[in-house]
C-alpha positions in Angstrom: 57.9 -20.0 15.2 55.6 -18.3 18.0 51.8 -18.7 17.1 51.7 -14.5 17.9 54.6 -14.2 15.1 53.8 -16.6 12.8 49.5 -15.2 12.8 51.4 -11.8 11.6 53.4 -13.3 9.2 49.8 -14.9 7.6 48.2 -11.5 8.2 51.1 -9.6 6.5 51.1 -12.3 3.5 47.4 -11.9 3.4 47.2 -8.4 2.6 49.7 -9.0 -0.8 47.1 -11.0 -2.6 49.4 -13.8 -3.2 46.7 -14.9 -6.1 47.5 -11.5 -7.9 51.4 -11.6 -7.6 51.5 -14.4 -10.9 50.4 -10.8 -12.5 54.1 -9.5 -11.8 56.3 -12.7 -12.3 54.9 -14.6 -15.7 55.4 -11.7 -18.0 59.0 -11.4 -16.8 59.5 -15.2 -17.2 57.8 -14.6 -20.9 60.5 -11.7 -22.0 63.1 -13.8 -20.6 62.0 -16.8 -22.2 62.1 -14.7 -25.5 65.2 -13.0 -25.1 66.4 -16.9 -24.6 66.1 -16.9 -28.2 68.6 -14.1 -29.1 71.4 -14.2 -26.5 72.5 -16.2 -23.0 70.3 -14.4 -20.4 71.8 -12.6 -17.1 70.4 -14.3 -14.3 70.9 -11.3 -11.7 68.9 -9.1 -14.5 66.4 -11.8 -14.6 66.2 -12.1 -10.4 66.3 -8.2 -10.1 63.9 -7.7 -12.8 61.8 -10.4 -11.0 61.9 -9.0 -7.9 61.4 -5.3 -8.4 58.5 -6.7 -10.6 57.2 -8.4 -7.4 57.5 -5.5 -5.5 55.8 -2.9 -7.6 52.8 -5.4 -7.8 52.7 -6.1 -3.8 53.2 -2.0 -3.3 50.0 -1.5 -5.7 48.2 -4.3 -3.3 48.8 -2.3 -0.7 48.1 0.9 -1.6 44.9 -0.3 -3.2 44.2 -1.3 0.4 44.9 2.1 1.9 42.9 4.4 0.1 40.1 1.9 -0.7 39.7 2.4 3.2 40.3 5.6 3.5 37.8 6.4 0.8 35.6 3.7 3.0 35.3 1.5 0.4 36.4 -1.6 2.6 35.0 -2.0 5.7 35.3 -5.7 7.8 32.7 -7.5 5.2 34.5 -6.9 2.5 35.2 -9.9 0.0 38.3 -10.3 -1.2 40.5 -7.7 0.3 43.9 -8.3 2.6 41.6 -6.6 5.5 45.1 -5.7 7.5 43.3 -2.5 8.0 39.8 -3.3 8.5 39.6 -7.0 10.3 43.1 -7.1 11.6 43.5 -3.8 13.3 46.9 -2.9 11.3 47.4 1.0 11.2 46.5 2.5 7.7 49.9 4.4 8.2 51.4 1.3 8.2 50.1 -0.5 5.4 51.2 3.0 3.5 54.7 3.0 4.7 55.3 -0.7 3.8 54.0 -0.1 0.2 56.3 3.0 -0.1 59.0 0.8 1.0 58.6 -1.8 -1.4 58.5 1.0 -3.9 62.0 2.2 -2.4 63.3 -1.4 -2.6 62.1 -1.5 -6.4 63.8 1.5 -7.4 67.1 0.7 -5.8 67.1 -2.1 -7.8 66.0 -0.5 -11.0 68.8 1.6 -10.4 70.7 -1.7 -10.6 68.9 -3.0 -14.3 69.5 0.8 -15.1 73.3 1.6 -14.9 73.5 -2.3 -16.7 71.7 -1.7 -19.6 70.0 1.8 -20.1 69.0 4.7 -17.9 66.0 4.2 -20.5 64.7 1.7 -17.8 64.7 3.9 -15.0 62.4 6.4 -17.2 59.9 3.5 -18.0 59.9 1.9 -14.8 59.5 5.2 -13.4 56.2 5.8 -15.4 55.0 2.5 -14.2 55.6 3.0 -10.7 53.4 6.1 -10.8 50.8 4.0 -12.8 51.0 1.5 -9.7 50.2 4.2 -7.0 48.0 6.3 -9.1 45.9 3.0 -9.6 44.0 3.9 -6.3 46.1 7.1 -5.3 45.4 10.7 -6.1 42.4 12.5 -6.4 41.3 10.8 -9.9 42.0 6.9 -9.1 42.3 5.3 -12.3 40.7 2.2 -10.6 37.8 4.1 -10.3 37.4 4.9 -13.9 37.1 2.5 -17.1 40.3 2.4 -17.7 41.8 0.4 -15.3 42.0 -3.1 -17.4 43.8 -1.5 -19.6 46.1 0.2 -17.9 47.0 -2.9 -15.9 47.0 -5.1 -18.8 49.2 -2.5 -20.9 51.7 -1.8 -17.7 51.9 -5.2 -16.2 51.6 -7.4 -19.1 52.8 -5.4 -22.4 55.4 -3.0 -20.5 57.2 -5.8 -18.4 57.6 -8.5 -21.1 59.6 -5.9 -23.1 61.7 -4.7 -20.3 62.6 -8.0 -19.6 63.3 -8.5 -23.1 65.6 -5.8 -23.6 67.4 -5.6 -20.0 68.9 -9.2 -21.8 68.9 -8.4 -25.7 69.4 -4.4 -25.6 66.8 -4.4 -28.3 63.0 -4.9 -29.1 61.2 -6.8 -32.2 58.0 -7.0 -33.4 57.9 -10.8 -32.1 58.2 -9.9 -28.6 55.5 -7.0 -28.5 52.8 -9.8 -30.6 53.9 -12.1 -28.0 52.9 -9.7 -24.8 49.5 -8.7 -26.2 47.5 -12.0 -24.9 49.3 -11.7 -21.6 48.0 -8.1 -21.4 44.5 -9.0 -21.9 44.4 -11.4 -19.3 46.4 -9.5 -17.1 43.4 -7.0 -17.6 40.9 -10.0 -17.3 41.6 -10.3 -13.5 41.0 -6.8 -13.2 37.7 -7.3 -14.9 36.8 -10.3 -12.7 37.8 -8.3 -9.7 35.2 -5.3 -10.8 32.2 -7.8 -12.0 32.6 -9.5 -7.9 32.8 -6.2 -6.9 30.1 -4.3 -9.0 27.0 -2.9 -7.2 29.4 -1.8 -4.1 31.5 -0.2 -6.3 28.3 1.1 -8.2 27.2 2.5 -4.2 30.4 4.0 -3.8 30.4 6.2 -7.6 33.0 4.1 -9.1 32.9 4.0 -12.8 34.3 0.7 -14.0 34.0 -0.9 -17.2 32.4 -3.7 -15.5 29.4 -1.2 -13.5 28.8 0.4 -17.6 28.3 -2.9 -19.0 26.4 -4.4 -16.2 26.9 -7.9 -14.8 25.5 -9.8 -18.0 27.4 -8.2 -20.3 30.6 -7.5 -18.5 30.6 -11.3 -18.1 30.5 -12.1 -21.7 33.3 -9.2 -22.2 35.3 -10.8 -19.9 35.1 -14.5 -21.6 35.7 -12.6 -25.3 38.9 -11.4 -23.3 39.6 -15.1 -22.9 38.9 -16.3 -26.3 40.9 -13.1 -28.0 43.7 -14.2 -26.1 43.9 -17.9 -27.2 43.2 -16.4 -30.9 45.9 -14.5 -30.8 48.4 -17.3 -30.0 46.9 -19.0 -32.8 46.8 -16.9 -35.3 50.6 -16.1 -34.7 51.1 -19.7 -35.0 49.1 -20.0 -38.6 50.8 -17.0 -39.8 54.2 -18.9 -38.8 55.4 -15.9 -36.1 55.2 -18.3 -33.3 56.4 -22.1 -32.6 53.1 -24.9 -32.6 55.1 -25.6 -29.4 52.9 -22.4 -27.8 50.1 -24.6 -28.7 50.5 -25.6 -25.2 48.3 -22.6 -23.6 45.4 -24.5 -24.9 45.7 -26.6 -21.5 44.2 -23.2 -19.9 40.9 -23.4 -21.8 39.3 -25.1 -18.8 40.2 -22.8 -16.4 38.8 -19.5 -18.7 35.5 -21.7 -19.1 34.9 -22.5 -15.5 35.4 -18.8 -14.7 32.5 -17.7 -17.0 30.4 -20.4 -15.6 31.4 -19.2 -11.9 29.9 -15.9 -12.6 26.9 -16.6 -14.5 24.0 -16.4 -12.3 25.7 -15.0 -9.2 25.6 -11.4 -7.7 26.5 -11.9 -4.0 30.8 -11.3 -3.6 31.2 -14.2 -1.8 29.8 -16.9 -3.8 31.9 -14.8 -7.2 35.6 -15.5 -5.4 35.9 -18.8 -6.6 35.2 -17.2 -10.5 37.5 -14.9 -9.6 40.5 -16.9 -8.5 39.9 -19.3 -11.6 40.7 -16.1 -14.1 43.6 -15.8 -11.8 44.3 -19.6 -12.5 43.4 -18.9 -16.3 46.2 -16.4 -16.4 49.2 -18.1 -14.0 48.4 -21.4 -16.3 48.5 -19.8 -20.0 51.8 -17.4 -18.6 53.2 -20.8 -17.4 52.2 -22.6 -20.4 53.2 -20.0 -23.1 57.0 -19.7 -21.1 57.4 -23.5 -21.3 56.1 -23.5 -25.2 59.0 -20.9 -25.6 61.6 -23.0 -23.9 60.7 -26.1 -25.7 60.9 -23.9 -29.1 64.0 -22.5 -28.2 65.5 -25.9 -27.3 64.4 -27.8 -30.2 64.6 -25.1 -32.9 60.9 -25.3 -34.1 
């Protein structure tokens, strides 16, 4: 591949936030991996669910990047943005249009999952879509607001583990919606970490995150409660005998949630909060991971 082609290709992968896409693909794997238990899943559900689940996330990336710079949030120092617009001279217009295509490619294949299983889908997915551009879009961004943790742990985590459910079972239980609630909260965790990294430019700019009305200290210690109220959860479940001691497993992710809270204690300057950030990431693509195999093994075994 040419170097010109293949440093657009980097550039283009760049601005998706690859470290935020395990966001859109673990819950999907988790309803799946749920649904295992009730009938034999529909792989080109499970891809197209997968992929339009991909898309919607990489569309919100994008559009996050747009207005963030067209409100002049980002400019070339920025931490942890794609920086398409800002460092690599892509047109704003650009990033838009790529989003909004990503969003058309999504909804063609919802229409797919839709006329499948239930035109319910299309309602649902539609409300999340909006949820995705209205994130940093419109005139009242809900990223801007203290609301954004959970409305991206509700959406991405709570919403898309029971879609995923029912595109294979036609149903919903109880099971699957105690199930998606730890996934939610650390879904909403990486939003957290993103808003602590990013609080006194955020604070500049008149943002009102949760993470700017706590303050640093404190939105640190929120953020390793959302940690521990997530591996509670599974255990609890498992005590009360609504969950296999095969989900046990997500304990393995403990590290990870403990070397993010260590990451940010002490540190105020973007840069040196990244590697904090990517370990709630990690925290969340190892638990998801972890809680889909636990799942798999219960199924197989019957425990």
């Amino acid at each position: 591949m040419p170097k010109n082609i293949e440093s657009k290709w980097k550039i283009w992968y760049r601005q998706l936030r690859p470290h935020t896409l395990t966001a859109s693909f673990i819950p999907v794997f988790i309803g799946a991996a749920l649904a295992n238990f009730y009938t034999t899943l529909n792989w080109l559900l499970l891809i197209a669910m997968l992929v339009a689940s991909m898309l919607i996330q990489a569309a919100t990336n994008l559009f996050n990047e747009y207005y963030d710079f067209k409100r002049g949030l980002d400019t070339s120092d920025s931490v942890g943005i794609g920086g398409g617009i800002v460092r690599d001279g892509i047109s704003p217009k650009t990033v838009l249009n790529v989003g909004l295509a990503f969003f058309l490619l999504a909804i063609l294949l919802g229409v797919y999952i839709s006329a499948t299983t239930s035109w319910w889908i299309a309602v649902i997915g539609s409300v999340s879509m909006a949820a995705g551009y209205f994130y940093t879009g419109g005139p009242y961004p809900i990223a801007y607001t203290p609301l954004g943790e959970v409305i991206a742990g509700f959406f991405m985590g709570f919403v898309i583990i029971l879609i995923s459910f029912y595109i294979q079972t036609g149903f919903i239980t109880a099971n699957s919606m105690l199930i998606s609630i730890p996934i939610s909260i650390l879904i909403g965790a990486i939003l957290m970490a993103n808003n602590i990294r990013d609080l006194e430019g955020d604070k500049e700019k008149g943002r009102k995150t949760l993470a700017i009305l706590l303050g640093h200290k404190r939105a640190v210690q929120f953020l390793g409660g959302m940690f521990a109220f997530s591996f509670a959860w599974i255990l609890t479940m498992i005590f009360i005998g609504q969950a296999s001691f095969w989900l046990l497993i997500v304990l393995v992710s403990i590290p990870k949630a403990i070397n993010a809270v260590k990451l940010f204690h002490g540190e105020r300057e973007p840069s040196k909060m990244m590697p904090a950030m990517i370990a709630t990431a990690q925290t969340n693509t190892v638990f998801g991971f972890a809680l889909t195999v636990g799942l798999i093994v219960s199924y197989l075994l019957q425990f």
